[in-house]
C-alpha positions as a printed Julia matrix, in Angstrom:
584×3 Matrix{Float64}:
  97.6   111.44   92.9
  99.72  108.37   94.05
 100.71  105.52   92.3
  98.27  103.2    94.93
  95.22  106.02   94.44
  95.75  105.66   90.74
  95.59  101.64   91.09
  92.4   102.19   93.61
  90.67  104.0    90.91
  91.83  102.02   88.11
  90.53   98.73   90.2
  86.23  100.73   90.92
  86.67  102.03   86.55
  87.41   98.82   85.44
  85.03   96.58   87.16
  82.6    99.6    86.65
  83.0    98.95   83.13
  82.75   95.2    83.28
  79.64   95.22   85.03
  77.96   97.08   82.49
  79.23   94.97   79.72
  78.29   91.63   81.36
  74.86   93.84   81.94
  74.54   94.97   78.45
  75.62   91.5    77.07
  73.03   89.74   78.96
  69.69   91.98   77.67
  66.87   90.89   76.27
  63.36   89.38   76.73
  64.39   86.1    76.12
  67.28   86.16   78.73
  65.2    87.42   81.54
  62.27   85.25   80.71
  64.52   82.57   81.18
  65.77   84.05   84.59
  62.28   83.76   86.36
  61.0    79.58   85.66
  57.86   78.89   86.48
  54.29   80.23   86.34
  53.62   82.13   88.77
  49.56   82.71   88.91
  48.84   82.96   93.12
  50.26   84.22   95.85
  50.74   82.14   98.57
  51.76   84.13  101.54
  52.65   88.03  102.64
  55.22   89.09  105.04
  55.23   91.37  108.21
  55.8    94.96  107.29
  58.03   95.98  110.4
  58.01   99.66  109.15
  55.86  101.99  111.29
  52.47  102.97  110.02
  50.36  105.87  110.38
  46.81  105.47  109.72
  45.92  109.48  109.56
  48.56  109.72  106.38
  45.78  107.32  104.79
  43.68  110.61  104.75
  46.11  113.12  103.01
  47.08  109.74  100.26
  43.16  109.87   99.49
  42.87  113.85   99.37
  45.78  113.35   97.08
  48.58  114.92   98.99
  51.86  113.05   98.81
  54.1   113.71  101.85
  57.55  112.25  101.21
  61.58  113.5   101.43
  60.39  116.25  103.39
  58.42  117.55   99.76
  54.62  117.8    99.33
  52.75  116.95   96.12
  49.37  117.74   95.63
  48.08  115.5    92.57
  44.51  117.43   91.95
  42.59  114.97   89.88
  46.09  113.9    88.11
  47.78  110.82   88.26
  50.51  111.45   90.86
  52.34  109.0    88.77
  52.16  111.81   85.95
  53.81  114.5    87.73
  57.07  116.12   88.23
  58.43  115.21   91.36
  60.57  117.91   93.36
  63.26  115.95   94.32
  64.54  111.9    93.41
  64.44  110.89   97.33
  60.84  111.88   96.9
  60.28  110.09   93.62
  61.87  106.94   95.6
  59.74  107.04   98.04
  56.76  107.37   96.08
  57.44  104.74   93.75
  58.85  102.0    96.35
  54.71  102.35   97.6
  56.19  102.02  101.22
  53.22  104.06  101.55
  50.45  101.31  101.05
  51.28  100.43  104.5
  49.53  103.79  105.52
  46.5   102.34  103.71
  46.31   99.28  104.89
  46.49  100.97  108.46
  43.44  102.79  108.32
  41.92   99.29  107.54
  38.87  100.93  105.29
  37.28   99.97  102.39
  38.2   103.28  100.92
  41.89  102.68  101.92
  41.78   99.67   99.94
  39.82  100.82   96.74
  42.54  103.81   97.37
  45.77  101.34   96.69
  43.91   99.09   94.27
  43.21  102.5    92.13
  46.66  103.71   92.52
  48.51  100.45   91.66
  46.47  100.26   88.95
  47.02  103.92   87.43
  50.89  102.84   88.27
  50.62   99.47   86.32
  48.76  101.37   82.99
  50.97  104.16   83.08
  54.32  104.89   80.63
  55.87  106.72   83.91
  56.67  103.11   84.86
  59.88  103.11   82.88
  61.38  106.35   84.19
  64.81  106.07   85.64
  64.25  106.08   89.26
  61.44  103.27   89.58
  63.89  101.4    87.36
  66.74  101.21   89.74
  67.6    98.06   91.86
  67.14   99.57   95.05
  63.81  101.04   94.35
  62.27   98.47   92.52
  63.66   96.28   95.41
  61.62   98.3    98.03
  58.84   97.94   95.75
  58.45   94.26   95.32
  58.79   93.68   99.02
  56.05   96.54   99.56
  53.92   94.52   97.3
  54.36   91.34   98.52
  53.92   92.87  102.31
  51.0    94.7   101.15
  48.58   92.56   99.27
  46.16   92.01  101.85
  45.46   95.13  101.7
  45.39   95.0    97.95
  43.79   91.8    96.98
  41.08   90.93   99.24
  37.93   91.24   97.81
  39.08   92.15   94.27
  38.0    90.55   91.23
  40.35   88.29   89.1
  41.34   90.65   86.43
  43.17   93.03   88.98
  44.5    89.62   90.62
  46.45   88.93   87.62
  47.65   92.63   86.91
  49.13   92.75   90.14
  50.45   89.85   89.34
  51.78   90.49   86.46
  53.34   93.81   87.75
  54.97   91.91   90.65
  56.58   89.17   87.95
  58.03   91.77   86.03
  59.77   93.89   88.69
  61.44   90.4    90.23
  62.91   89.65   86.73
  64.16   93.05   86.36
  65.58   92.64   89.87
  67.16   89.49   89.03
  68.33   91.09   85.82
  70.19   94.44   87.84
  71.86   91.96   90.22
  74.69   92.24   87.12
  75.58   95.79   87.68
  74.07   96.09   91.09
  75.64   98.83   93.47
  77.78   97.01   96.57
  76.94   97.42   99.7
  72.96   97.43  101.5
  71.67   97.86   97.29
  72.71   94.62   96.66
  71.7    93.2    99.79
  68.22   94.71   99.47
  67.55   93.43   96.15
  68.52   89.79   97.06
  66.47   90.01  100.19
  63.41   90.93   97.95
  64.13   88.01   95.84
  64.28   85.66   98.34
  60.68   86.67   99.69
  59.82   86.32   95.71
  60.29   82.89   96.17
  58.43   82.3    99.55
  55.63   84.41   98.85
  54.7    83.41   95.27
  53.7    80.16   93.48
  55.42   77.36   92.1
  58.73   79.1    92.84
  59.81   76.35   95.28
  62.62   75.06   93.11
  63.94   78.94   93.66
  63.9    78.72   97.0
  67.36   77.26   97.82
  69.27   79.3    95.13
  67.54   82.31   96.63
  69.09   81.49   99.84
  72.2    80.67   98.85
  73.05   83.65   97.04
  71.66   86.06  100.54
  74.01   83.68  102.75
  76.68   84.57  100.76
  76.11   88.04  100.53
  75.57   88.32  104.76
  78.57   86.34  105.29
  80.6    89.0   102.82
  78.66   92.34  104.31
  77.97   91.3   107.89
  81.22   91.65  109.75
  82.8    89.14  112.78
  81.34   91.31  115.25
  77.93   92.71  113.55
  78.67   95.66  111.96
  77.68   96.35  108.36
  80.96   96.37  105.68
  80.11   99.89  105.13
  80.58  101.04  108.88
  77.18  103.03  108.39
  75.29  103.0   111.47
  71.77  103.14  109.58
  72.92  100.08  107.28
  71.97   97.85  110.44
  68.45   99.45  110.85
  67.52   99.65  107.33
  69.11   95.51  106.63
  67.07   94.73  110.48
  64.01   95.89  109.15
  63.77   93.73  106.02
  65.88   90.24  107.65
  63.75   89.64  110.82
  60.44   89.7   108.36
  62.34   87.14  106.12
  62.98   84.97  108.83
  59.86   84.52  110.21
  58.58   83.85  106.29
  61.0    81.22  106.16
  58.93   79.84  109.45
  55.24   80.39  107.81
  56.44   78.14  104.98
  57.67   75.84  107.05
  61.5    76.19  105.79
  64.55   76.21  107.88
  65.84   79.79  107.94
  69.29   79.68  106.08
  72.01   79.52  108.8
  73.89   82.58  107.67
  70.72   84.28  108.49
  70.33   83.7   111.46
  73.91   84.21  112.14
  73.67   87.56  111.03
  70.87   88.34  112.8
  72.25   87.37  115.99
  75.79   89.25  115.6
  73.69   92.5   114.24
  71.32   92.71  117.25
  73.77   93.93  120.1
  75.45   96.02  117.38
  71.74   98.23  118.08
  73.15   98.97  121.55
  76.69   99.57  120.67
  75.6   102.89  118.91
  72.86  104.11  121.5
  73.31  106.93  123.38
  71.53  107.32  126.29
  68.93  109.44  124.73
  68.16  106.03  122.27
  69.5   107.78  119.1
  72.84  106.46  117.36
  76.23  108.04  116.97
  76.72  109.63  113.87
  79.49  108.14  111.99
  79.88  107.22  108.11
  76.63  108.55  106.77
  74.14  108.39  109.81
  71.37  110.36  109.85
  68.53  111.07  112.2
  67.82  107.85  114.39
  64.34  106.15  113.71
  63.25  106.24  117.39
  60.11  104.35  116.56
  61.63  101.45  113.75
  64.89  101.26  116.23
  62.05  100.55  119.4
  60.28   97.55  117.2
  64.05   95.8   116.26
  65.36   96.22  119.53
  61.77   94.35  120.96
  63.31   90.98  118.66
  66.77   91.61  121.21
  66.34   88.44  123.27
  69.86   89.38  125.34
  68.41   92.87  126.68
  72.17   93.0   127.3
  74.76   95.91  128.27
  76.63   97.27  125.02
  79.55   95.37  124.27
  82.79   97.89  124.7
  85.13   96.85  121.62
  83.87   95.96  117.83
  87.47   95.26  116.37
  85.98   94.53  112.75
  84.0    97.39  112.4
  86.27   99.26  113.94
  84.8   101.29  116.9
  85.1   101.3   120.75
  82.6   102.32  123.45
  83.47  103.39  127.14
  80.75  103.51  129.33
  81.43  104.89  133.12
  78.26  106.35  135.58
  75.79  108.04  132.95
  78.52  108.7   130.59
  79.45  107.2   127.62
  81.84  108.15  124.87
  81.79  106.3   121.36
  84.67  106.43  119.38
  85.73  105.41  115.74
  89.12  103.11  115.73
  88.52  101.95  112.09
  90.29  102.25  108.8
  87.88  103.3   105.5
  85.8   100.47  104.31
  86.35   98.81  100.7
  86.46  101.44   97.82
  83.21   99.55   96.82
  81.36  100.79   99.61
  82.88  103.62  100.03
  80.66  106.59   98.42
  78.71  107.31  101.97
  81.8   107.18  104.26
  83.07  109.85  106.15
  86.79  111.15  106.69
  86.12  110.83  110.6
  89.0   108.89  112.02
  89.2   109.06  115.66
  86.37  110.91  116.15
  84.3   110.35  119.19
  80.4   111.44  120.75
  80.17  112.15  124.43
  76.81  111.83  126.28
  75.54  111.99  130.28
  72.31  110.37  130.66
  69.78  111.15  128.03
  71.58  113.88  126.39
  74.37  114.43  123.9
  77.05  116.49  124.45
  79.7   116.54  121.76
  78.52  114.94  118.67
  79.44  114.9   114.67
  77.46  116.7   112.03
  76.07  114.04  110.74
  74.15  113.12  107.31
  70.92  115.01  106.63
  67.64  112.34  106.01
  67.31  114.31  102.61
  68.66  116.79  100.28
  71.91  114.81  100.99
  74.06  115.99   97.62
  73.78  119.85   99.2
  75.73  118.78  102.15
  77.76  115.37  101.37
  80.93  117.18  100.63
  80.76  119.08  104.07
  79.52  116.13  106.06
  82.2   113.24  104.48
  84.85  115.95  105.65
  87.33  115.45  108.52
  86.62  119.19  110.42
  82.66  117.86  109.98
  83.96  115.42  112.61
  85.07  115.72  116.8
  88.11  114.86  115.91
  91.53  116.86  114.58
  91.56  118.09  111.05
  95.44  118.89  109.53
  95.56  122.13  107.34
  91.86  121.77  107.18
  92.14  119.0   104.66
  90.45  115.69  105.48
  92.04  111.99  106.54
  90.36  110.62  103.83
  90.67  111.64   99.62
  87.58  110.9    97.74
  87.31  111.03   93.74
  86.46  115.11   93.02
  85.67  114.71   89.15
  82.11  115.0    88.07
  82.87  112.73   85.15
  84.36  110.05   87.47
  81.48  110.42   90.31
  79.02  109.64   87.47
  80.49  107.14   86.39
  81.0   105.28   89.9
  77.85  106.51   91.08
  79.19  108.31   93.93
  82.54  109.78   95.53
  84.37  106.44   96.8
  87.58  106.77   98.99
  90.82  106.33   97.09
  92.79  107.04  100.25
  93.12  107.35  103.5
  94.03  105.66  106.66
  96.07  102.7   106.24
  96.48  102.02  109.63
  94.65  102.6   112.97
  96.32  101.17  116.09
  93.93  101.64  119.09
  95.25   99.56  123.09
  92.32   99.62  125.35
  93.31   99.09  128.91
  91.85   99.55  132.63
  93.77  102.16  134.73
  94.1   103.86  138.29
  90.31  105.5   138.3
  89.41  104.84  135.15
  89.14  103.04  131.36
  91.67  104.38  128.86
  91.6   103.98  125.02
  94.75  105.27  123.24
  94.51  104.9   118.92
  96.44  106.83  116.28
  96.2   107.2   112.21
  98.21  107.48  109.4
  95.34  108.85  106.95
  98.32  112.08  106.83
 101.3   110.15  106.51
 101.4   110.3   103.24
 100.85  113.96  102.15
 101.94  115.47  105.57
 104.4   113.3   107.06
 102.13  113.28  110.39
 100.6   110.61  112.8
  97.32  111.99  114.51
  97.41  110.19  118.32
  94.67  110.41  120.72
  94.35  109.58  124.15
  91.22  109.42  125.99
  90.87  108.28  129.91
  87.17  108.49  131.28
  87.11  108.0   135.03
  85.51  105.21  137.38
  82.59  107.53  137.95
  82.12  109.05  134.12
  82.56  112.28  135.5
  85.64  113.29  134.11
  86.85  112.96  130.32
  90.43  113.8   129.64
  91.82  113.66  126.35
  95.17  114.41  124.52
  95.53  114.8   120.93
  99.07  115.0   119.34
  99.89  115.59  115.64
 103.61  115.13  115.11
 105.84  113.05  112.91
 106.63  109.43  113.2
 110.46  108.45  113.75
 112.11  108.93  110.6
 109.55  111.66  108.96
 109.7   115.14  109.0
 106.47  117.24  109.16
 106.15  118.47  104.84
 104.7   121.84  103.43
 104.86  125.56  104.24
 102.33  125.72  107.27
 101.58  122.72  110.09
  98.35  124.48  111.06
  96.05  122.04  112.34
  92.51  122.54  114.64
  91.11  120.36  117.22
  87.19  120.19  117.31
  84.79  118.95  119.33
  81.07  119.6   117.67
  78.03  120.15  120.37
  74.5   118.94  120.6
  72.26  122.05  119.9
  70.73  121.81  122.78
  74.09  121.98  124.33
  74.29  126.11  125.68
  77.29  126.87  125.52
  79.47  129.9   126.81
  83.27  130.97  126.63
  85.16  131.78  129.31
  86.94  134.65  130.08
  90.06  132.91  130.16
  89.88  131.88  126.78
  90.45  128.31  128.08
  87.48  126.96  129.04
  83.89  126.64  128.04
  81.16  126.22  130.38
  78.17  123.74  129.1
  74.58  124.01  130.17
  72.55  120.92  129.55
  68.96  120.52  128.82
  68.71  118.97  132.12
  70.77  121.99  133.65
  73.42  119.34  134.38
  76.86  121.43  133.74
  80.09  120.61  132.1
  83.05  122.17  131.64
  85.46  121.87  129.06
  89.08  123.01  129.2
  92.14  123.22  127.75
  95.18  122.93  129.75
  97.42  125.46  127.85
  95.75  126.21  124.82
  93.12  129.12  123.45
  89.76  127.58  122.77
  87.53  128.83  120.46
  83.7   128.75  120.25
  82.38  128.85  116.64
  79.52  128.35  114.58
  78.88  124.45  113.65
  75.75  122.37  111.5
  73.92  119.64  113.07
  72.67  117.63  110.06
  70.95  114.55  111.38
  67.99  116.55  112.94
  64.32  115.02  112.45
  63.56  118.79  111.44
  66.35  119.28  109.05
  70.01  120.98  109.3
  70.05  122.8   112.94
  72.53  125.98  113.64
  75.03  124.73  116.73
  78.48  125.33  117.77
  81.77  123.43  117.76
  84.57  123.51  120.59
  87.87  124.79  118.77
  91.93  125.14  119.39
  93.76  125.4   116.57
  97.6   125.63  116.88
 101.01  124.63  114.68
 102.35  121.26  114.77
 105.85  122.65  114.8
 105.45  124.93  117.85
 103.15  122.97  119.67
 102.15  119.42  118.71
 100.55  118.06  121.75
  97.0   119.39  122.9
  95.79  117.79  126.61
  91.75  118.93  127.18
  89.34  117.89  129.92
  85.68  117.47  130.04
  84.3   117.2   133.93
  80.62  117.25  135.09
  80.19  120.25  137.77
  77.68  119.1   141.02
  76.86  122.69  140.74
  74.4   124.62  139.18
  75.5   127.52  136.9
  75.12  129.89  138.93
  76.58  128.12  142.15
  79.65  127.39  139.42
  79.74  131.13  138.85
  80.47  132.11  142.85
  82.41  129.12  143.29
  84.39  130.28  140.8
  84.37  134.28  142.01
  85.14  133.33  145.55
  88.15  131.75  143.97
  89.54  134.94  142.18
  88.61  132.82  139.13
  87.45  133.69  136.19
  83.73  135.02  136.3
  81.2   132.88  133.97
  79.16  134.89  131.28
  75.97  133.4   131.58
């Protein structure tokens, strides 16, 4: 380990260590009483629940079968509150009661006898103090749910419930308030001071709270929000998930007749067009730095609030991506160095990556995150040959922290290295847009620069590319081998075949549109790959490959071009010219 890795790690152990002290200092009853003034004995006013609902999942709640994390429970009489639950994303779910807005869908009085009996086995039961309803994030979920939900809850119930729920609600906001001390960075924190700034709006005699709610949120957007819209953590999803709870607030702010905090609306406004930077044509998002499967339907009701309708901008210099759009094509590529070590533990090792896509469907892509059972595959995924992009001796661009020890302690597997600096010139050429960038992130261990050229032409139907892994001026390339592979992951629904002159690759789209890919003087490869980010789980595909050694061969120049043929026309135009026949 280096002497700046060690300092990177010393910097997330140490104020891992004073958080918990300042949190363990600051315990008590008395010092969170004190952290929630004021009675709080109504509620005054519940927010918009943005989050799809489904009014046939009220059914299976009532039969008792809990559908969650891709897990079913079936309670049988029990408390489902009493169980053993199969896996902590479903535990999550269950206990941030997301679900009430299933309930309050079906609009019955069943549903709502249905949530009033449930909250209340949840508010009488010990299970309340198990680990995972206890954390920030969850119990942030929760209190918004709550708050969003108690229409559904409170109408028609008699006072004695009333103040339960009341009660409940209290003590989850000062436990909130209380976490905020040794708080995960990143969305966590910004989902827990979201929920306490609807605590303020929504409940009684909390009006004095209001401003020092605010203040604290506008601080945090201004900090997390980047210049350009993109969340701190260059995740993708962090914009949906953040969207989903913000444009809620802000209309809450309007109910009560309070200005909206400017920040707010700042970030708002800089986050929306960030929703069509990462669209492919198809509407889901490029998978980059912990995506997973797009939320068609959530991502449909955020981009409704998009008052510009606009076309995607084509360069977001502070998160660190760029987007060329030609014809149907569009290729989106990541230009950015890691994020802070503090938000670090979901980011991937994918430097210079990039997704390809013609019309509605995706052509080369990155693995992704899975939506659940995320530990099984987080090692693979955060890896550099997970990624379209080139991988040196099959070791990644990026180091993260490997001991268990350490990963407990930071919660995660943070970056202590990688990519210093990314240089990336955009510029218009003769038939078409070209984007040239380059990385360090194997300077250091290697003594190589990874540089890629891309050049997509006028009419999107050509991509060419050319990746070269050599050393800077001054370095010479370190170790025994240089082996390094170029890959390019595909869409499974991408068919793809190999050539008979082991250079090419022929491409069948859903739509039968055809592609070709080929490498100029280089053996390609067609192996097995993982698409993660399916709505139906991890999905066998296949990955584009050329491996070769940087000291016989550092420069690799590829092509990507859209036939007007079909595949079999392809096939005898390629026979009548003593080419190569196709193997379809």
């Amino acid at each position: 380990m280096t002497a700046a890795q060690r300092r990177r790690l010393s910097t997330l152990i140490l104020g891992r260590f004073a958080r918990s002290a300042v949190s363990r200092a600051s315990g008590g009853s008395a010092i969170l009483a004190r952290l929630w003034p004021g009675r709080t004995d109504q509620l005054v006013i519940a927010p918009h629940d943005l989050r799809t609902a489904d009014a046939t999942r009220a059914a299976e709640i009532y039969a008792g079968r809990f559908v969650f994390a891709g897990k079913i429970v079936t309670c049988h009489s029990r408390s489902i509150f009493d169980l053993e639950a199969p896996s902590e994303d479903w535990e999550a779910a269950l206990l941030g009661f997301g679900w009430l807005r299933h309930l309050r869908a079906a609009d019955t009085a069943i549903s709502r006898a249905n949530a009033r009996s449930l909250i209340d086995d949840w508010l009488s039961n010990p299970g309340r103090k198990r680990p995972v309803g206890r954390r920030a994030d969850v119990q942030a979920r929760r209190v918004i749910s709550l708050l969003s939900q108690a229409p559904l809850v409170l109408t028609d119930t008699d006072s004695k419930f009333y103040r339960r729920y009341l009660r409940g609600l209290t003590r989850d906001i000062r436990q909130l308030r209380f976490a905020l001390v040794d708080i995960a960075d990143g969305v966590p924190r910004l989902q827990v001071l979201i929920a306490l700034c609807y605590a303020t709006l929504c409940l009684a005699n909390q009006a004095g709270q209001v401003r020092n709610a605010a203040r604290k949120l506008s601080d945090e957007l201004q900090r997390q929000i980047l210049p350009d819209g993109g969340h701190i953590s260059r995740n993708p999803g962090a914009l949906i998930e953040l969207l989903l709870d913000l444009l809620p607030l802000r209309q809450t702010f309007a109910a009560r007749n309070i200005p909206p905090p400017p920040a707010l609306l700042n970030a708002i406004d800089r986050m929306m067009p960030m929703l069509r930077f990462f669209r492919h044509g198809d509407g889901n998002f490029a998978l980059f730095n912990g995506m997973s499967a797009t939320p068609s339907d959530l991502l449909a009701t955020l981009l409704a609030y998009d008052d510009t309708r606009g076309i995607p901008m084509a360069t977001m210099p502070h998160s660190g991506y760029e987007r060329l759009d030609a014809g149907a094509t569009t290729v989106i590529v990541d230009t950015g160095t890691p994020p802070p070590a503090s938000v670090s533990s979901e980011a991937h090792a994918g430097c210079l990556a990039f997704e390809l896509s013609s019309g509605q469907n995706r052509i080369v892509i990155n693995c992704g995150m899975p939506g659940t059972a995320r530990d099984s595959w987080r090692v693979f995924a955060r890896a550099t040959p997970a990624h379209s992009t080139a991988a040196y001796h099959d070791a990644s661009s990026c180091q993260f922290v490997e001991h268990t020890s350490m990963k407990r302690l930071l919660r995660g597997a943070p970056i202590v290295s990688g990519p210093s600096e990314v240089d990336s010139v955009r510029e218009l050429v003769e038939n078409g847009i070209l984007l040239s960038a380059s990385h360090d992130g194997y300077l250091g261990r290697f003594g190589i620069v990874h540089r890629r050229v891309l050049v997509l032409s006028d009419d999107g139907r050509q991509l060419d590319g050319e990746d070269t892994i050599a050393p800077p001026d001054g370095y010479r390339i370190r170790g025994g081998s240089a082996d390094f592979a170029i890959r390019f992951h595909l869409h499974p629904a991408v068919k793809a075949s190999r050539l008979s002159d082991a250079r090419s690759v022929m491409l069948v789209l859903p739509n039968r549109e055809v592609w070709t890919f080929e490498a100029l003087d280089d053996r390609v490869d067609l192996e097995d790959s993982v698409f993660l980010a399916g709505n139906d789980g991890p999905r066998r595909t296949a990955q584009i490959v050329i491996r070769q050694d940087a000291r016989q061969a550092g420069h690799i120049r590829w092509t990507f071009a859209r036939s007007a043929s079909s595949p079999s026309q392809t096939t005898a135009r390629r026979a009548a010219r003593n080419e190569p026949e196709l193997p379809l």
